[in-house]
N, C-alpha and C positions, 0 to 999 in steps of 0.2 A: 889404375893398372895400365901401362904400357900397351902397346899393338905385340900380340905374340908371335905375331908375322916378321913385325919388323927384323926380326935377327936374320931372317933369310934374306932381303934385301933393303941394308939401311937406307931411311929417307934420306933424300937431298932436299936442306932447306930454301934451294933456289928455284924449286918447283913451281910451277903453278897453284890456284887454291884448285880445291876439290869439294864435292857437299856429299854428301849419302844421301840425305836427306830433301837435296832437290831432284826427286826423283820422279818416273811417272811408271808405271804397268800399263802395257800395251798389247792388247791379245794378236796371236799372229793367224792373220788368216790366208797369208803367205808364205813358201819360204824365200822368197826373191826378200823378204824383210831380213831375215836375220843374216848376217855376214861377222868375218871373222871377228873374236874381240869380244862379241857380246857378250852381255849377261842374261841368260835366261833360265825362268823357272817354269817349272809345272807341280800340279798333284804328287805328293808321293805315292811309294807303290802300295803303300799300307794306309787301310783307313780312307781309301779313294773310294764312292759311291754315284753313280746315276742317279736323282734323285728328283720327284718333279723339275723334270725336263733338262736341268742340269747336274756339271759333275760338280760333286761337294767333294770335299777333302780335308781332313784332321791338319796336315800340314803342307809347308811347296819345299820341293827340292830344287838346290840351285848348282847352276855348272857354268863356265866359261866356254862358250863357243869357239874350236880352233878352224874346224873346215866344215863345209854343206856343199851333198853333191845330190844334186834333185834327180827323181826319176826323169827322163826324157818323156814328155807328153804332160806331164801334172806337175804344178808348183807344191799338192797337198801331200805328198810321199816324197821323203830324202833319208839316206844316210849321213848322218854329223857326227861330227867329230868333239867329243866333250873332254875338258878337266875339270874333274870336281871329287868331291868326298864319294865312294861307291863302293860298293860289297860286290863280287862277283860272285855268280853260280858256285863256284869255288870256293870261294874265302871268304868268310860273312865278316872279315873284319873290314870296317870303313878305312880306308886311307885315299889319300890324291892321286888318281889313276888316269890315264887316258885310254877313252875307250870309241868302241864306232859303234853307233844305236841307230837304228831305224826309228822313223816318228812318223808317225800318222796322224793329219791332222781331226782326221772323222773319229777319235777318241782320244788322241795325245792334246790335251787345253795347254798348249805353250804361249807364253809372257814372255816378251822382251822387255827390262829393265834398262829404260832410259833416264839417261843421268843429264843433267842441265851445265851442271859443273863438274864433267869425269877430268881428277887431274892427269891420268895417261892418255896414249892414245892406243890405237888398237895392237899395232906392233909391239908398242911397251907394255900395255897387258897380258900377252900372252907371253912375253916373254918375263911377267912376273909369275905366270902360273907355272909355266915350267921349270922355274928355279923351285917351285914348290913340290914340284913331281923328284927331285934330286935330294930336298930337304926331308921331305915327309912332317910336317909336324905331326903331332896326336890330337885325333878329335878329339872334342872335348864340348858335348853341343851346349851348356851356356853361356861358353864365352869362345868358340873356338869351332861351330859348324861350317857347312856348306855353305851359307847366305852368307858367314862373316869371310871367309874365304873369297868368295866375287867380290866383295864392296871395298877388300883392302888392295885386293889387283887393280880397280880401277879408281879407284880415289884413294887411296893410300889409309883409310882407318874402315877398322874393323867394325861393323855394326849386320845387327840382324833385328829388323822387324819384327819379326816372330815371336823371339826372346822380349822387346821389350813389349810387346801385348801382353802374354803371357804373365809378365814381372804386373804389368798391369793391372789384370785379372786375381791376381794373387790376392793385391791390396785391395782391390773389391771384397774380397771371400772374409779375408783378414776383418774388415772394416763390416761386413755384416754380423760376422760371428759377436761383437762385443753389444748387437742393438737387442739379440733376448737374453746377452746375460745383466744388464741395466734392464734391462722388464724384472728379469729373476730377482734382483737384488732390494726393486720397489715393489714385489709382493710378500719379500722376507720380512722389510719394514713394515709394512700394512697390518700382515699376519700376528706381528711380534706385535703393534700394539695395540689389538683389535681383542687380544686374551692378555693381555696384562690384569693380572688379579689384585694389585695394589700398587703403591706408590714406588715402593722402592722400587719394582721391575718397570712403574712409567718412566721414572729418573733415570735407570740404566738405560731405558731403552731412548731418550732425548738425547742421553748421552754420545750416546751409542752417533746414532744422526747427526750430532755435532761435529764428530770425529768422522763418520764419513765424508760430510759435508765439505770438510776443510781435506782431507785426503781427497775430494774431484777437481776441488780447487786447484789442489799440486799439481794432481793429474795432468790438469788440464794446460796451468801454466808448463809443464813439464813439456806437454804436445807443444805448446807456441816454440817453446826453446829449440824443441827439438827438429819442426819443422825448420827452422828457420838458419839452423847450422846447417840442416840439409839443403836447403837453398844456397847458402853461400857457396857451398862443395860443386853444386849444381853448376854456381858461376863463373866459378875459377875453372872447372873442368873445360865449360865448354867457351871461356877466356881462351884457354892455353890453347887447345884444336883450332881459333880462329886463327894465333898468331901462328899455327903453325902451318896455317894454310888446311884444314881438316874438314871446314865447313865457312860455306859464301858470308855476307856480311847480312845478306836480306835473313837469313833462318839463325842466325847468331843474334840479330836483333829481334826477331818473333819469340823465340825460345825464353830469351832472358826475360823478357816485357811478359808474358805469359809466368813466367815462372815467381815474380814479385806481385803482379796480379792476384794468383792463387794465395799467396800467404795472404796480402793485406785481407783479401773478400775470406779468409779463416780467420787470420787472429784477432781482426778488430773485432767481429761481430761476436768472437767467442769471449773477450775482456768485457766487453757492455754488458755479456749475457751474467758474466761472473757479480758484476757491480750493481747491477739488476737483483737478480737475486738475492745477493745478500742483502739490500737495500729494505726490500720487499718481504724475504722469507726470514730474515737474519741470519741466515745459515743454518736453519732448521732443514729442509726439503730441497736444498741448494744441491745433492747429490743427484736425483732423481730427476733434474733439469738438467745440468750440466753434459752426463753421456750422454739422451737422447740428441739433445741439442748440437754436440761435435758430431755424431755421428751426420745427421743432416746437413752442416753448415759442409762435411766431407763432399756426401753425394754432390753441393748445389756447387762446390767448386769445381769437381770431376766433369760435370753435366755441363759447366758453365765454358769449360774448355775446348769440351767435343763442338757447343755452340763454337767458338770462339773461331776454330777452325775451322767450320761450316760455311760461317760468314763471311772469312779472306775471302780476299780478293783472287779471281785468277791467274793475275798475274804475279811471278817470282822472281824478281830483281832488283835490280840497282834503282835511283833515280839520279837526277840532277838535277840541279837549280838553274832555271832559266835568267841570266844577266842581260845578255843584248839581244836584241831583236831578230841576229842570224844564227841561232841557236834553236831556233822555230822555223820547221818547217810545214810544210803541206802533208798530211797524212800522218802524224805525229801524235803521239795520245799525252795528254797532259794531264797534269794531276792539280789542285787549286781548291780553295774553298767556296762552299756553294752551299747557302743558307748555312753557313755556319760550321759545315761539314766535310771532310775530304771525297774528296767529286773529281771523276775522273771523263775527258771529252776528247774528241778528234778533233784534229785542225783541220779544216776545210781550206780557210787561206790564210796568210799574215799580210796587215798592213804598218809597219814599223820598219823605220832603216834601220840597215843592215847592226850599225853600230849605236842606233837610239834606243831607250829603256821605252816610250811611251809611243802608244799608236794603239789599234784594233786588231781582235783576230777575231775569224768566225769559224767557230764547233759546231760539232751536231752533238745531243750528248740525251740520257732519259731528264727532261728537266722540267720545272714547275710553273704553270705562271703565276700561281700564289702558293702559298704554306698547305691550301684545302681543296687547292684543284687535283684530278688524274695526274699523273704522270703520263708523259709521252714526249718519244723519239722527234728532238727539234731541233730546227738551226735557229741559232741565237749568235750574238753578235757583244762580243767582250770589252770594253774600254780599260787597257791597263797601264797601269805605270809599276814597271819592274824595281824600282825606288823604292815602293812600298808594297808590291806586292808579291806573297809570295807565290810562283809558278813552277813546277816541274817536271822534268821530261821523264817519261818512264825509258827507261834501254834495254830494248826487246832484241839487243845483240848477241844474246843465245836462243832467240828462235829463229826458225822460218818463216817470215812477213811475206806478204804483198809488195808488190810495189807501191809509191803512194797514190799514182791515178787509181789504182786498183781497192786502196784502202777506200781511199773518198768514194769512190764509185758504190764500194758497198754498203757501206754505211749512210749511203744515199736512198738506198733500195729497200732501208727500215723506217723511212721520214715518215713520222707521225703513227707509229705502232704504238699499242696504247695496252701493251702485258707485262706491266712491268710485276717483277717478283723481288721481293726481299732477298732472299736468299738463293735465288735462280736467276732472275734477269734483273740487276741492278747497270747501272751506269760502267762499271767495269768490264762487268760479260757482255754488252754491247760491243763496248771499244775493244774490247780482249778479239773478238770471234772477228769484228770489220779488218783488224792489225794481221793475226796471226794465222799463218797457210797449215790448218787442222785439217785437209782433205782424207778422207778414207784410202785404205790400201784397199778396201775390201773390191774394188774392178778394177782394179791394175791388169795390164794386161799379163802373160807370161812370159816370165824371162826364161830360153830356155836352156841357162846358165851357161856350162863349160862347151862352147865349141870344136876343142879341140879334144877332148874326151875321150880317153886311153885306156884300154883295160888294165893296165898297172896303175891307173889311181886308184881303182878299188882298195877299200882297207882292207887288209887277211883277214879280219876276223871280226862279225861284226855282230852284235848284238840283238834279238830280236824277241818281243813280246810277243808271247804266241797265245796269250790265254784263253781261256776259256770267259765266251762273256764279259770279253773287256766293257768297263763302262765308256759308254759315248761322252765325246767333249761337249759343253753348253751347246744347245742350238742360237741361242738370241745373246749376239755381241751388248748390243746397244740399242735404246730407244730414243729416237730425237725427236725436235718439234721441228715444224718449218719454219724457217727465215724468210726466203723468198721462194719462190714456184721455181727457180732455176734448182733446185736442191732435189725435187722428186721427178722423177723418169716410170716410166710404164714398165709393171712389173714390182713395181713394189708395194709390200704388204703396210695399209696405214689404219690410223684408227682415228675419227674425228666424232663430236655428236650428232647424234639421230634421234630424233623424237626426245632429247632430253635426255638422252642417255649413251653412256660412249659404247661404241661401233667398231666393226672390224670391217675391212674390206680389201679387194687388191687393184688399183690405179692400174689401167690398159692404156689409158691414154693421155696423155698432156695435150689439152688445145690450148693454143698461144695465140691468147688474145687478152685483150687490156692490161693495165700496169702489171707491173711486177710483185704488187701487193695483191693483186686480184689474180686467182687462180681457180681455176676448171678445167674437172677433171672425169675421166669414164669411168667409175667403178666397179668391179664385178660383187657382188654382195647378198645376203636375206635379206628380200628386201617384203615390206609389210606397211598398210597404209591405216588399217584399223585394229582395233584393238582383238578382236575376231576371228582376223582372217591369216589364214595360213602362210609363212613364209615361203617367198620362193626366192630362187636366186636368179636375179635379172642383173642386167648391167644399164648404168643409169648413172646422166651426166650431174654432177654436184661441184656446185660455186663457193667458193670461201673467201672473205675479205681475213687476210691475212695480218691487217692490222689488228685485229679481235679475237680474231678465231684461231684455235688451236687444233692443228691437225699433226700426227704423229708418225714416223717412217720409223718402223722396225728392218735391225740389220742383221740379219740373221747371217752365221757361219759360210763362206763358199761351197766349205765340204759339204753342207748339209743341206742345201736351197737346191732348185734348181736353174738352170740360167735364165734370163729376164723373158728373152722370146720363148720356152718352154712354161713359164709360169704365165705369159697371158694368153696364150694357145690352151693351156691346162683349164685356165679358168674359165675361159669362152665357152668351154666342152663342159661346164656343171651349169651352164645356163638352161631355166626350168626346172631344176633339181623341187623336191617339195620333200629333203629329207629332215626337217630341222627338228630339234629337240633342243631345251633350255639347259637340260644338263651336260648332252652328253654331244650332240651337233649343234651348235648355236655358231654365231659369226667367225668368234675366234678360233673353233675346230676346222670351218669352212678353209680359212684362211692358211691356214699349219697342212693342211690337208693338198692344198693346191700348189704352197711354195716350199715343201721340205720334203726330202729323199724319205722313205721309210724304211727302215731294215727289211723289212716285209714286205715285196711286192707284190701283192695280188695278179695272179693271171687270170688272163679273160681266154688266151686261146693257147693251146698246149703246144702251138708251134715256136713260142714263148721260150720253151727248154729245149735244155740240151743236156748231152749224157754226162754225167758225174755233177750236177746241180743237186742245191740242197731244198730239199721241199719243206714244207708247212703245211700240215693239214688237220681236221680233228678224226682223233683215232680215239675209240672209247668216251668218248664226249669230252678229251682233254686233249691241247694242243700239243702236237708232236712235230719231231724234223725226223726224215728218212734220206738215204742216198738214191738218187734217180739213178736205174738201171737201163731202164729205154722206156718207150711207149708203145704198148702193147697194140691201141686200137683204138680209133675215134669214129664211136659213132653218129655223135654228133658235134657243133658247134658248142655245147655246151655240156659236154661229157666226153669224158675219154675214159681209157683203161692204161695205169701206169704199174712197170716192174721197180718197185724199191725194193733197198737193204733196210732191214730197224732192228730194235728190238722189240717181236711183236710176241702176242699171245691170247690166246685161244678165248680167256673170259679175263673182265678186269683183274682177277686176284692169280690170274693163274701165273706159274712160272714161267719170269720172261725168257726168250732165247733168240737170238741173232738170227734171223734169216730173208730169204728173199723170197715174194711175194709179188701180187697182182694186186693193186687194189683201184675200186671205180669210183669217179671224183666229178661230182658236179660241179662244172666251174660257172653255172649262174648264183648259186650261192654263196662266191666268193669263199668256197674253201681248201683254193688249194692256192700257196705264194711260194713266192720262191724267197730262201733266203742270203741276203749279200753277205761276200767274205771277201771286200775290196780290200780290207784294212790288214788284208792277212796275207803272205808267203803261202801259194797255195799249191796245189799238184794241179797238172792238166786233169780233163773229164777221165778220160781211159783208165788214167792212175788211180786216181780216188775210187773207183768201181775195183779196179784190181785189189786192191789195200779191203775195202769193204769187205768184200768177196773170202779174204784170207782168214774172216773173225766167224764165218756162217758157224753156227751149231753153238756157239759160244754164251752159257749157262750164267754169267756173274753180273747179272744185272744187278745194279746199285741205286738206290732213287737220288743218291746226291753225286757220288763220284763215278759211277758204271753205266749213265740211262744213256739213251738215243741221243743226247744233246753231243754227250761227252765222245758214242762214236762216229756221230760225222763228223765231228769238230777232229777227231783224230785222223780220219780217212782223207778230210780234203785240206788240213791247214798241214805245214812245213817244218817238223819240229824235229829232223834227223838232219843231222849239223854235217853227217859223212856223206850224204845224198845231192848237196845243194852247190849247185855250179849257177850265181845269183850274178844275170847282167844287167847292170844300171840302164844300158842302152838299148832302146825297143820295149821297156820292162816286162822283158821276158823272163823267163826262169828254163834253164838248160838241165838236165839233171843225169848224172855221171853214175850210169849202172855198172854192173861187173861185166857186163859184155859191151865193155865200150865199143864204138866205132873204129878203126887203126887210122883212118886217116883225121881220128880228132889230132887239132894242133893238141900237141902234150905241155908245151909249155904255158898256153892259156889253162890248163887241168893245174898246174902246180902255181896259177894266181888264183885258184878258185875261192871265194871269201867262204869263209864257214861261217855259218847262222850259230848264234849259241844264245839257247834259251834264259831269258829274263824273266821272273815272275811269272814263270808258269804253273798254272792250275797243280800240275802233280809232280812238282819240282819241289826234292828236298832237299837242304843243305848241308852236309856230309864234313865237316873242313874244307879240306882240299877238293871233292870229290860234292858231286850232284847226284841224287837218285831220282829214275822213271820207273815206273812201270811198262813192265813187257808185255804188248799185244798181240805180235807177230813173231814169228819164228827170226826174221831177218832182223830183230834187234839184238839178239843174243851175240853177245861180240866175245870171243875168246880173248881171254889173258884180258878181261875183266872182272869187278866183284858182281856175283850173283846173291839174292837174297832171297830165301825158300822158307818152307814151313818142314822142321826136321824135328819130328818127334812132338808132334804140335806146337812148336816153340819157332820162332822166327829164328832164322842162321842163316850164315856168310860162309862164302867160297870161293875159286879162284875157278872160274872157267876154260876149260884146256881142249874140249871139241863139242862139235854142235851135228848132230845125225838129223836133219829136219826129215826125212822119210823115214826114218824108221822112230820119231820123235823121242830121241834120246840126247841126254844131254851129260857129259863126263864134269865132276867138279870134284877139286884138292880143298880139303876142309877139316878142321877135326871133328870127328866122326866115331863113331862106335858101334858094334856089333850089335848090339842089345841096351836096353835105356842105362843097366846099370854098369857096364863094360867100360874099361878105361880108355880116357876119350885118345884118342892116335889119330897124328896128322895122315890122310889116306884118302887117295883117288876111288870117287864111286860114281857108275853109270846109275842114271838116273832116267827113269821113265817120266815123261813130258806131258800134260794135257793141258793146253793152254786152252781150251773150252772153258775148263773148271777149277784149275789149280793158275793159284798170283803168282808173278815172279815181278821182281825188280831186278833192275841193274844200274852200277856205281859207273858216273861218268867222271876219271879221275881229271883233274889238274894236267896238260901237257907237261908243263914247266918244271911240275914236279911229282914226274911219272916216270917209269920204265916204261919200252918199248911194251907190246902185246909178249912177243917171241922172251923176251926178256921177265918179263913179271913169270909166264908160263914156268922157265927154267928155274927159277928161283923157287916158282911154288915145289916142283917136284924135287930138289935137292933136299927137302924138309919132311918128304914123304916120308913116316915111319916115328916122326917124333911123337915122345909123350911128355910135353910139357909145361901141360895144360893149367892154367891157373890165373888167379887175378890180375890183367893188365897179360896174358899172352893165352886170349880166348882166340874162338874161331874171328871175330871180326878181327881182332890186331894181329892177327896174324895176316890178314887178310890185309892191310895198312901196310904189316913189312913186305908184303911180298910186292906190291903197288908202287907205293910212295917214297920217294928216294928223300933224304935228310936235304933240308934246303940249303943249308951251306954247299950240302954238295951240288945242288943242282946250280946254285948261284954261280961257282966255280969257273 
């Protein structure tokens, strides 16, 4: 099947090639990383979970990056600019939209998808996704999602990873399902001749087997055929995408090689299995061998693949064939045989003229001095003649290298390491890691992006997660091993052996002394000398010969560490600690505990807080959050008396209710924290106490959607989109009451970006139109839809005044006098108790809305109708008086 993209902007065959598939995923622990152009994904918003320690997720959503404007002060909070497949608050249909999102890295897990071979460049990408915003095609997520969308903007064909897992998985399921019905079908045989009462029913029943036997046969020749047409299809598809430039030559040749592999290692062994059997069984029992046996030879091919691609090499590209001698340089990785086998080294130097085939070079490379010695990191010295031999250069001219003094140099600093791994340190990942400039983003410093920085670049309208309980992104990027001692800095968290057993610790210091191979270092750690004696946490200097020894530097997230001089300042402060426990405080808690932020900060002293913070405490022997109101009174250093908001009550079972209180907090028993809302749009302290304050008395506790979590999360996060005057610069937040200032500039008021809720906790999706729940008086908006309990029955109406003192509320609905009375469209004031009675309200669509004044007039021209019935209820009535027909708003 064709690109269904293509028809929006035909290829030009004079393109460059492109690969999908020489790709890499790159976690951003920046946003100085992603720039215009990109590809990135993350977690969907569905099916994304926290889950020991990381976020898991069902599937990733993917978008094209057009713009990023970073908070001033932090690289870890930006609004961007995405196109990609996206449902709005408003319209849960998927189409190619451009939208402005807030992203937080302390729970947004974003990937930048890097291409090896992208055939656009960044300007031509975006300028293919926005021919896509003009087109619209139709999702269609197995051949036509988000992920296929990014991959055909920058390399020109459509592919999604996802989908082929998935397809993947199938044929696992596929391929298990037929291994107990071949069990099933050799306990029918068994059964059937195990009660055979005479001859004639054994004869049928041989027969019977013979004709199976010869039907596995088919079968199975049927499977060779069939794999094998599928292979051809295989090859010509992915023929045709080389010539068209679709995919590099290096994964056109892996793919193909790999894909002839798979049949031979299936069908030979399944024709021997055929010729075997009959040989031996004569085609009596030949059935009962045959499926289990495809089914196996499946797995070992499946298995033998994921191996296959385990063992590549790291590096992705071209080679060349080395002819004359000036085609070898210094720092140069080469490829050649070595015992027999392709063997990859560094050139240290070349002795050959420029234009002669014969002379010497010297490698450094993991290599043997016999067939049954170690392995290890050696200079050796080559006699070749290019006449006969074959040599060639790898061309790492789509990466970022070293220089070559800098390759040699490194690959110097591993002379005579003696760890080599099959599948992890071979000869490749040596010269791969000495070649190619792999440095971490993760201490870059901060860029701090637009200089010239405008309040008219803000987007109008920007998008923002406000949930409840967002899951936190991965704490632990990466785990590496050491190369050389230049690679670990104080401050970082590692783990090496101790007594025989692997260890956690945090490196305070690098002393520099002796080789590069030889590193010592200060640890802070449990530290324990007999088998008896209690752990304590000492700091204590530890020697490694780094040709041997394996020592490990975990890289934990920016957003979620803290910086290097705070984590060995943190760790010098638990020196003497005796708290250790094997389950629950052991090395590795020590260590998580000294270098990562925790949602929960424990306070030690109440001068700690401030007014409108969200506390943690245990109330009724379970843990709660309350809104701090002030501090009542410190009697001591280690107690105080604090005013919170919650929802408290009298005994565990009794009914809860919203109010403010006193309550007294022993903070040496570590029970009272404060909890952070960095990742959130929040109100100042004053605000959040005012907003609490307007819920007191309030009866509708809920243990899942109504408890204490859900009202400070409403009091102090940002979720009224008419409220929010949001400035990038300073990251402050301005907020535009009804009694504004006169001397506010008015024309910064009419750039104000409006915040519009994403995946939020009590966001429902209506069409056009989003529904919240009403907490406060001040969300009731006239010439909106309101939603009530009328006649015990949930109903819809049009909002026309709001009396917050005298709590009454006027709503156009249809309506009736009495349950059985004819229902007539008809304005009724309505008595208010938002203590104890729900309301929601309908946040329609701008685009395709009337004004407030406008929806109002429209409902009361209707006043008096009775023409009530299927499709012209209270809610559609409530949609005409709202939502204007799209053509016309398109207009």
């Amino acid at each position: 099947m064709g690109n269904r993209l293509d028809k929006v902007i035909p290829e030009d065959e004079t393109l460059p090639t492109g690969c999908s598939y020489c790709s890499e995923t790159v976690r951003v622990v920046s946003f100085n990383q992603v720039h215009s152009g990109d590809h990135i994904c993350q977690g969907g918003n569905l099916f994304t979970k926290y889950l020991n320690r990381s976020q898991k997720h069902l599937y990733k959503h993917h978008a094209i990056v057009k713009n990023v404007i970073c908070d001033d002060g932090t690289d870890q909070r930006a609004v961007i600019t995405f196109i990609h497949y996206y449902s709005t608050p408003y319209d849960a249909e998927l189409k190619i939209r451009e939208t402005n999102e807030t992203r937080d890295l302390r729970v947004d897990e974003i990937y930048i998808i890097r291409y090896r071979y992208p055939k656009f460049q960044s300007n031509q990408v975006l300028y293919r996704a926005q021919k896509c915003l003009e087109k619209d095609p139709d999702y269609f997520l197995p051949v036509l999602n988000c992920e296929h969308f990014c991959t055909w903007c920058i390399t020109g064909e459509e592919l999604s990873c996802q989908v082929e897992k998935v397809k993947e998985i199938l044929k696992n399921i596929i391929d298990s399902l037929l291994g107990p019905g071949s069990k099933a079908a050799k306990l029918i045989i068994q059964f059937t001749c195990n009660t055979a009462d005479d001859i004639a029913t054994m004869m049928n029943t041989i027969i019977r087997k013979v004709h199976l036997s010869l039907g596995a046969t088919a079968l199975s020749g049927v499977a060779i055929i069939t794999y094998f047409i599928r292979s051809i299809v295989i090859n010509v598809l992915l023929n045709k995408k080389f010539k068209k430039g679709q995919i590099c030559k290096n994964c056109y040749t892996f793919k193909v090689r790999s894909i002839w592999i798979c049949f031979t290692a299936f069908s030979i062994p399944t024709i021997a299995s055929i010729i075997i059997g009959l040989i031996l069984t004569g085609g009596g029992s030949l059935a009962t061998i045959l499926v289990p046996l495809t089914i196996i030879l499946l797995a070992i091919v499946w298995g033998g693949t994921k191996a296959y691609k385990a063992f590549r090499s790291p590096f992705i590209g071209d080679k060349t064939r080395v002819n004359i001698g000036r085609d070898l340089q210094m720092g140069d990785v080469i490829q050649y045989r070595y015992w027999k086998l392709l063997h990859e080294a560094v050139v240290l130097s070349v002795d050959i003229p420029d234009d002669g085939k014969e002379g010497n070079i010297y490698v450094l490379h993991y290599g043997l001095h016999s067939l049954t010695s170690n392995r290890e990191i050696m200079k050796e010295k080559l006699i070749i003649d290019l006449n006969k031999m074959e040599i060639f250069k790898l061309d790492y001219s789509r990466y970022t290298v070293y220089p070559s003094e800098e390759v040699v140099r490194r690959a110097m600093q591993r002379l005579g390491e003696k760890k080599f791994g099959v599948m992890t340190n071979r000869s490749c990942h040596f010269c791969h890691w000495a070649k190619v400039n792999e440095s971490s983003d993760i201490d870059l410093p901060f860029d701090h992006g637009n200089p010239s920085f405008d309040f008219a670049d803000l987007p109008s309208h920007i998008s923002a997660d406000q949930s409840v309980n967002r899951p936190s992104s991965t704490q632990l990027i990466k785990q590496t091993w050491i190369k050389t001692k230049s690679e670990i800095q104080g401050g970082d968290p590692i783990q090496f052996r101790y007594h025989r057993h692997w260890h956690n610790g945090v490196c305070t210091k690098v002393i520099t002394t002796g080789t590069e191979r030889e590193l010592t270092i200060n640890v802070v750690h449990y530290s324990y000398q007999g088998s008896f004696e209690i752990p304590e946490v000492k700091e204590e200097i530890f020697s490694f010969d780094l040709s041997v020894d394996n020592v490990y530097i975990y890289h934990y997230h920016p957003a979620h560490k803290y910086s290097r001089k705070e984590i060995i300042d943190r760790a010098k402060m638990k020196i003497g600690e005796k708290k250790y426990s094997m389950l629950y405080r052991n090395s590795r808690h020590l260590v998580e505990e000294i270098t990562l932020k925790a949602k929960e900060q424990v306070i030690n002293s109440p001068y700690e807080l401030e007014q409108g913070d969200i506390v943690s405490f245990s109330y009724w022997g379970i843990r709660h959050r309350a809104i701090l109101v002030s501090i009542v009174k410190i009697p001591s250093d280690t107690k105080c008396c604090i005013n919170v908001i919650h929802y408290a009550a009298r005994s565990l079972f009794a009914k809860r209710t919203v109010v403010e209180e006193s309550i007294s907090i022993d903070l040496a028993g570590n029970n009272l924290r404060k909890v952070s809302f960095q990742e959130y749009l929040t109100y100042p302290g004053n605000i959040v106490v005012e907003r609490a304050r307007k819920r007191l008395g309030e009866e509708k506790f809920n243990a899942s959607s109504n408890n204490s979590s859900q009202l400070v999360h409403w009091a102090k996060v940002n979720t009224q989109s008419k409220d929010i005057f949001y400035i990038l610069r300073g990251t402050e937040l301005s907020f535009l009451l009804d009694t504004a200032d006169e001397n506010q500039n008015q024309a910064s008021i009419q750039q104000a970006a409006q915040i519009l809720p994403v995946n939020y906790s009590s966001v429902k999706k209506k069409g056009q139109m989003y529904m919240e729940p009403i907490r406060s008086w001040e969300e009731f908006i006239p010439g909106h839809i309101v939603e009530f309990k009328y006649y015990c029955i949930w109903h819809q109406g049009i909002l026309t005044e709001v009396d917050s003192r005298n709590e009454k509320i006027k709503i156009i609905h249809y309506g009736a006098k009495h349950l059985f009375a004819k229902r007539t469209i008809l304005e009724d004031e309505t008595k208010v108790n938002l203590k104890k009675e729900s309301f929601y309200i309908y946040h329609p669509d701008a685009k395709y809305a009337y004004t407030p004044d406008e929806v109002i007039k429209i409902a009361k021209s209707r006043v008096g109708e009775q023409n009530w019935k299927s499709g012209n209820r209270s809610y559609d009535f409530c949609r005409a008086c709202v939502l204007r027909e799209r053509k016309e708003s398109e207009n």
